[in-house]
C-alpha positions as CSV (number, residue, x, y, z in Angstrom):
1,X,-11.9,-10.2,10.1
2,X,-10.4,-7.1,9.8
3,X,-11.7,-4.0,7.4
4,X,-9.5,-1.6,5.3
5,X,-10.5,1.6,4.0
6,X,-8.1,3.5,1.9
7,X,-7.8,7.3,1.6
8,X,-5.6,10.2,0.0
9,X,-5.5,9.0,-3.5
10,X,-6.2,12.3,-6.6
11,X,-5.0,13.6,-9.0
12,X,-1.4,15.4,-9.2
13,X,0.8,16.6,-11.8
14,X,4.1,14.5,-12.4
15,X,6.7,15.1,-10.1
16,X,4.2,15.6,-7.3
17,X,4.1,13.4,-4.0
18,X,0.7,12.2,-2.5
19,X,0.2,10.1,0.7
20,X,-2.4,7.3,0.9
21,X,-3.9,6.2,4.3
22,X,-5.6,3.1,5.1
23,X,-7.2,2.3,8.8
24,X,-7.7,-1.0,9.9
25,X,-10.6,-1.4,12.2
26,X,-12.2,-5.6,13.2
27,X,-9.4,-7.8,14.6
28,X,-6.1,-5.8,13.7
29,X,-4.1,-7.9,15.7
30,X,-4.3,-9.7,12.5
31,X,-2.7,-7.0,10.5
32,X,1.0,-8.4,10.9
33,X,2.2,-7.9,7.2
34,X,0.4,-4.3,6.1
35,X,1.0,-4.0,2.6
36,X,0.2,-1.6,-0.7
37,X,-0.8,-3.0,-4.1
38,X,-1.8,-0.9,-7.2
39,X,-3.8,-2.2,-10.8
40,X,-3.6,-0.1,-13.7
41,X,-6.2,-0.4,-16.4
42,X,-6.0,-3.5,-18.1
43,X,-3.1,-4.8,-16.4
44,X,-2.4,-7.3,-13.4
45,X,-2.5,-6.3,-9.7
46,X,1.5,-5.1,-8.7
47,X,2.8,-5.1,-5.2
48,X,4.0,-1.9,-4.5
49,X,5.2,-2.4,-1.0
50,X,4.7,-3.7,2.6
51,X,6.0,-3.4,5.9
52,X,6.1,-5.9,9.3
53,X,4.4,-5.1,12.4
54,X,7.7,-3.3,14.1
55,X,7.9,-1.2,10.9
56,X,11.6,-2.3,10.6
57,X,11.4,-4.6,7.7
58,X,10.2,-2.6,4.9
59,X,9.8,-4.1,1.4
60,X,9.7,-2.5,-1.8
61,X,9.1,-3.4,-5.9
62,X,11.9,-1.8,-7.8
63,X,9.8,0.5,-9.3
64,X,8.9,2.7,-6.4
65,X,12.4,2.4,-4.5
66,X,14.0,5.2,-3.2
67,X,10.0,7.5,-4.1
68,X,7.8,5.9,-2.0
69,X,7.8,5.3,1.7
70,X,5.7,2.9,3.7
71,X,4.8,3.6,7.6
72,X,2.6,2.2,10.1
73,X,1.2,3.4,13.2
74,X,0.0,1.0,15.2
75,X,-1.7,2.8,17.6
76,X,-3.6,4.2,15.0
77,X,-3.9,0.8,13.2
78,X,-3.0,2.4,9.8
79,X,-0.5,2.2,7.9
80,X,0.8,5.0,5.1
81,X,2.4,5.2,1.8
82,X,4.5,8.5,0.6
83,X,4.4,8.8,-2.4
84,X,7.2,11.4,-4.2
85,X,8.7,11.8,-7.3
86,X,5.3,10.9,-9.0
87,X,5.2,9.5,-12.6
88,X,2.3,8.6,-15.3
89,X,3.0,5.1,-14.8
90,X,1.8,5.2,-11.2
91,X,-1.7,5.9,-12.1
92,X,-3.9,3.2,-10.5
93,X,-6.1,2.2,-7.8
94,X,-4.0,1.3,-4.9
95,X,-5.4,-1.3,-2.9
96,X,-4.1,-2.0,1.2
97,X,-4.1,-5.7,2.2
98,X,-2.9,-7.4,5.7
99,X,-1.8,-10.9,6.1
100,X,-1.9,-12.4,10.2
101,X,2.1,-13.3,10.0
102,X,5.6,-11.9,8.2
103,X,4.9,-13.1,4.8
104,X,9.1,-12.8,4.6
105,X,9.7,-14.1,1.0
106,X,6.2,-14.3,-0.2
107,X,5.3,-9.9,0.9
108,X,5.5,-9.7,-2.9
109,X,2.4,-12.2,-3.5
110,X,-1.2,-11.0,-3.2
111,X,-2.8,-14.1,-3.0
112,X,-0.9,-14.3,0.7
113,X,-2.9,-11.8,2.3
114,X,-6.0,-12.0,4.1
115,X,-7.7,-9.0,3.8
116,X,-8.1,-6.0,1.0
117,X,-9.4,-2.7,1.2
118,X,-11.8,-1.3,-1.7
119,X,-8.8,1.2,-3.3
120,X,-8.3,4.5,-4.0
121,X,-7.4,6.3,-7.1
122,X,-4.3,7.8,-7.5
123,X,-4.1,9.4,-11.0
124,X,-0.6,11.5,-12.2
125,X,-0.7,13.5,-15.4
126,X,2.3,14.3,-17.8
């Protein structure tokens, strides 16, 4: 089993970058696929993006493309998500997840991954 804890979320002013953290502590040779997801109130849980264990294959949803960055340090066993370019509609809890292999196609697909961190919330006024 592996556990995630999130950190770095707040509250920033559109137009403002944050950067969320999340360690990975149990069996993090498990911790292949290290991904970001985020749920706004009332709506469904959205991958946001994910990267493999190399760091070479990063995957993004169109919404965050060319304002958010994903990293991992393995050495650390955590894994990081910049955050620029900030807008209202990123307001959510953002949630890490792992999955023991390259999820490939299915990165996008929360119900692939193995393991979920309790969130943190990132909150981005107008």
């Amino acid at each position: 089993q592996v556990q995630l804890v999130e950190s770095g979320g707040g509250l920033v002013q559109a137009g403002g970058s944050l950067r969320l953290s999340c360690a990975a502590s149990g069996r993090t040779l498990s911790s292949y696929t290290m991904g970001w997801f985020r749920q706004a109130p009332g709506k469904e849980r959205d991958f946001v993006a994910a990267i493999d264990w190399s760091g070479g294959v990063p995957n993004y949803a169109d919404s965050v493309k060319g304002r958010f960055t994903i990293s991992r340090d393995n050495a650390k066993n955590t894994v990081y998500l910049q955050m620029r370019g900030l807008k209202p509609e990123d307001t959510a809890i953002y949630y890490c997840a792992t999955a023991g292999r390259w999820l490939g196609r299915l990165v996008q697909l929360g119900a692939q991954y193995d393991n979920w961190g309790q969130g943190t919330q990132v909150t981005v006024s107008s």
